[in-house]
C-alpha positions as CSV (number, residue, x, y, z in Angstrom):
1,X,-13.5,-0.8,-7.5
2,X,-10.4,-1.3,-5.4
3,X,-9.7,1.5,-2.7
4,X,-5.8,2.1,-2.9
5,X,-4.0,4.2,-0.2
6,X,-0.1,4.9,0.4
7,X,0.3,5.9,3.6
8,X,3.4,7.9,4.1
9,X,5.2,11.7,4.1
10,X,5.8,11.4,0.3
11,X,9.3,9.9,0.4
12,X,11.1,8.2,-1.9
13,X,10.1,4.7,-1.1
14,X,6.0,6.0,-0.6
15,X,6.6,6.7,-4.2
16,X,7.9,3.8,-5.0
17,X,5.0,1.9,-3.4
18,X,2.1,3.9,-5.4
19,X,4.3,3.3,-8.4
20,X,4.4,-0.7,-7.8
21,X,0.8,-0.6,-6.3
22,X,-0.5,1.1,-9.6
23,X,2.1,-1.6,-11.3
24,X,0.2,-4.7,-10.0
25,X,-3.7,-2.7,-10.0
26,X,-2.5,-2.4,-13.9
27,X,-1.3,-6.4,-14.5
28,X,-5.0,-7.7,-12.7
29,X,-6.7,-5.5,-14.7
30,X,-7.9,-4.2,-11.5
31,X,-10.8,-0.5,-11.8
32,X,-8.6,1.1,-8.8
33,X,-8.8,4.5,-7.1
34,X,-5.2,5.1,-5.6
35,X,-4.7,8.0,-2.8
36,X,-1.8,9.8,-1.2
37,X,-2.1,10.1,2.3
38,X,0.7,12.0,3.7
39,X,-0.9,13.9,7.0
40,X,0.1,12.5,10.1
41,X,-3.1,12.8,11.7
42,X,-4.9,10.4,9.0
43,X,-1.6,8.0,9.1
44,X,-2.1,7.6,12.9
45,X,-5.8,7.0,12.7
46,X,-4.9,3.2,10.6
47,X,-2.4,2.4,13.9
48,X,0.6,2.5,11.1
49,X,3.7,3.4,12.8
50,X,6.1,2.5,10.1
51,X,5.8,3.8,6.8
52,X,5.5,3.5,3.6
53,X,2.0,1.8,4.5
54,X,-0.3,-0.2,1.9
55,X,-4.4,0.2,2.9
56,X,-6.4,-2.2,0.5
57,X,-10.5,-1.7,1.1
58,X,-10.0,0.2,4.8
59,X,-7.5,-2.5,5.5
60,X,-4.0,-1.9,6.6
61,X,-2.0,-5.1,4.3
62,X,1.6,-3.9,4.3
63,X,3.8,-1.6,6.4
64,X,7.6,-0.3,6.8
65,X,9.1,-1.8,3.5
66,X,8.3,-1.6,-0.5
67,X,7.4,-5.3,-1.7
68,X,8.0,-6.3,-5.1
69,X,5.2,-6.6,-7.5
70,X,4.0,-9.8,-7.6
71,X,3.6,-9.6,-3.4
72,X,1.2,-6.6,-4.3
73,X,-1.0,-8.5,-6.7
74,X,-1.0,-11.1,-4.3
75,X,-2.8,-8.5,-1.7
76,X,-5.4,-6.6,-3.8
77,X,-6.0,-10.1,-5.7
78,X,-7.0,-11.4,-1.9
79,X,-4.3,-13.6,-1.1
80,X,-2.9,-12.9,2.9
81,X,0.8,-11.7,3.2
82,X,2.9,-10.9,5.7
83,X,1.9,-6.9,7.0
84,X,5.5,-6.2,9.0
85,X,8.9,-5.2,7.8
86,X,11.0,-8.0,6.7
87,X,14.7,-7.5,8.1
């Protein structure tokens, strides 16, 4: 099972992360477990300085920007992306 976390206050765009995260867990067919974490004290601990943040498996994969979809399947299906915000 796939460990899921949004890192982030619970803004706007952490929701829209969870919602494409749960999105692309959904198209692989994925069994996921998907957590909020919103305290500041557990954010800091991953080194995320930028939110929202995506944590796949204990691993920090994406951070400071909402990717589309298909990026997302690309992590949790184990292909490498870029992790910083694209400007």
């Amino acid at each position: 099972m796939k460990q899921i976390k949004i890192l982030g206050p619970g803004c706007a765009r952490c929701k829209q992360l969870a919602d494409a995260a749960e999105e692309a867990a959904r198209q692989l067919g994925l069994s996921y477990e998907l957590e909020k974490v919103t305290e500041l004290d557990r954010i800091m601990q991953y080194g995320v300085m930028m939110t929202p943040a995506l944590v796949v498996d204990g691993q920090v994969k994406l951070y400071g920007r909402v990717p589309p979809v298909a990026e997302i399947k690309q992590v949790l299906s184990g292909q490498e992306t870029r992790s910083t915000p694209s400007d």
